[in-house]
C-alpha positions as CSV (number, residue, x, y, z in Angstrom):
1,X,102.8,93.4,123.1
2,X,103.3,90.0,124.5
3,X,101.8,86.6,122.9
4,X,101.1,87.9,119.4
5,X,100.4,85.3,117.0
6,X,103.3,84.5,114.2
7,X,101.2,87.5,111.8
8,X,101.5,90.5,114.3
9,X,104.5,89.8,115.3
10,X,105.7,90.1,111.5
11,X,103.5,93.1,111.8
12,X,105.2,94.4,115.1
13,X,108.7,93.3,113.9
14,X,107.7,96.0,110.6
15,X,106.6,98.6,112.6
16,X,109.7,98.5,115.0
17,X,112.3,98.5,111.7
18,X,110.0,100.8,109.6
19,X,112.8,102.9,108.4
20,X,113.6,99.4,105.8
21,X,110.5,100.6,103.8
22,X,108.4,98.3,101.6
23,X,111.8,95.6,101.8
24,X,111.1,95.7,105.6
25,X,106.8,95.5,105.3
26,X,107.4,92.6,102.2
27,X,108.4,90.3,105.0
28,X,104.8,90.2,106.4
29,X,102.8,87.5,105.4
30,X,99.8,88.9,103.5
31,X,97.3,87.4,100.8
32,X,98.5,88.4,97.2
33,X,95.3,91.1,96.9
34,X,95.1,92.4,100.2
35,X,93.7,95.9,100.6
36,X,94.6,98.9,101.9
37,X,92.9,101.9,102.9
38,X,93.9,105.5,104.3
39,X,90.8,107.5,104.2
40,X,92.0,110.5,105.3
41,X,94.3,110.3,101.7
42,X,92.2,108.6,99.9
43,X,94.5,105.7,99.2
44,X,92.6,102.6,98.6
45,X,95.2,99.6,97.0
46,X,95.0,96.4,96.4
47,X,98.1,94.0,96.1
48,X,101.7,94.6,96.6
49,X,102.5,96.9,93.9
50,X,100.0,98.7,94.2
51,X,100.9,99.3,98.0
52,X,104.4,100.3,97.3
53,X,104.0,102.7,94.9
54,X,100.7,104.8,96.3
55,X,101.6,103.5,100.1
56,X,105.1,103.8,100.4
57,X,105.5,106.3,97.3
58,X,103.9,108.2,100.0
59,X,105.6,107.8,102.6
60,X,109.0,108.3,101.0
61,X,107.3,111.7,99.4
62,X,106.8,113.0,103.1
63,X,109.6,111.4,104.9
64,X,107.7,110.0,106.9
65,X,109.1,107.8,110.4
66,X,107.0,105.8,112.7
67,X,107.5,105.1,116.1
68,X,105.0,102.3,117.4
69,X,103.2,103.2,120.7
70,X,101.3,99.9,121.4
71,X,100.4,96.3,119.7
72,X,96.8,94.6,120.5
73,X,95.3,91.5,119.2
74,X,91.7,90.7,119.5
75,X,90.8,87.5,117.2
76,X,91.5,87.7,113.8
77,X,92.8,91.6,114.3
78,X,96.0,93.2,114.9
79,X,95.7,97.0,115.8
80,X,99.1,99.3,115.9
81,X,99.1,102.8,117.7
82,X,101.4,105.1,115.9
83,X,103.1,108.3,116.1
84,X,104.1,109.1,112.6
85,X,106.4,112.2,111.8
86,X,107.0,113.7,108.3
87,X,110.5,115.8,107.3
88,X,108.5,118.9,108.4
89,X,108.0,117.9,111.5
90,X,104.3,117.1,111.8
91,X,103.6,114.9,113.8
92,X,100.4,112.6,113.4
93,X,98.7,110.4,115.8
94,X,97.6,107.0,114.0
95,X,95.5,103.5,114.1
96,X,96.5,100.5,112.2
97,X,93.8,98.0,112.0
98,X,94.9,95.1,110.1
99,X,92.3,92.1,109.4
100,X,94.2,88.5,109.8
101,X,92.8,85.3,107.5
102,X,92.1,81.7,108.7
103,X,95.6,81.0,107.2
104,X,97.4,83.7,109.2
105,X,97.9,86.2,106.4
106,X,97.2,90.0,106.1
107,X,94.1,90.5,104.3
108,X,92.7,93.9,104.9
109,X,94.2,97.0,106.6
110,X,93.0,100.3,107.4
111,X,94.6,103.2,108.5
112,X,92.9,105.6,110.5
């Protein structure tokens, strides 16, 4: 998790402080109709309302808390390993692939 270009770190500074919700995620640099997709929900979104009312709807709906495992950037993506609890106590193992543009904002993200 060291050198991470000014977008992951945004993106590892989220992860870390999580429990702020969309407030906390708004603070990450990201084009205005980035995508997102969690196939395993089928949650596909594209913009920022769209994200925080299916994304973080979601995630509210489950209580859901992340604790970040790990950071990697390779090129143009930022990847996050995730342990992810809900108020149940399920607990879910997760990948966060998120694609970086030329101009350093979130464009894409998929998580797996």
């Amino acid at each position: 998790m060291s050198d991470l270009s000014a977008a992951a770190e945004a993106i590892r500074c989220y992860k870390v402080n999580s429990s702020g919700g969309y407030a906390e995620w708004s603070k990450v640099p990201c084009t205005d109709d980035y995508r997102m997709h969690v196939p395993s929900m089928g949650f596909d979104t594209v913009g920022p309302i769209e994200t925080e009312n299916v994304i973080f709807g979601w995630l509210a709906e489950i209580g859901a808390t992340q604790e970040l495992v790990n950071v990697v950037e390779f090129g143009s993506y930022v990847t996050c390993y995730l342990h992810i609890s809900d108020k149940d106590g399920g607990i879910l193992d997760l990948v966060e692939v998120f694609k970086i543009d030329d101009s350093g904002k979130v464009e894409e993200i998929w998580a797996l």
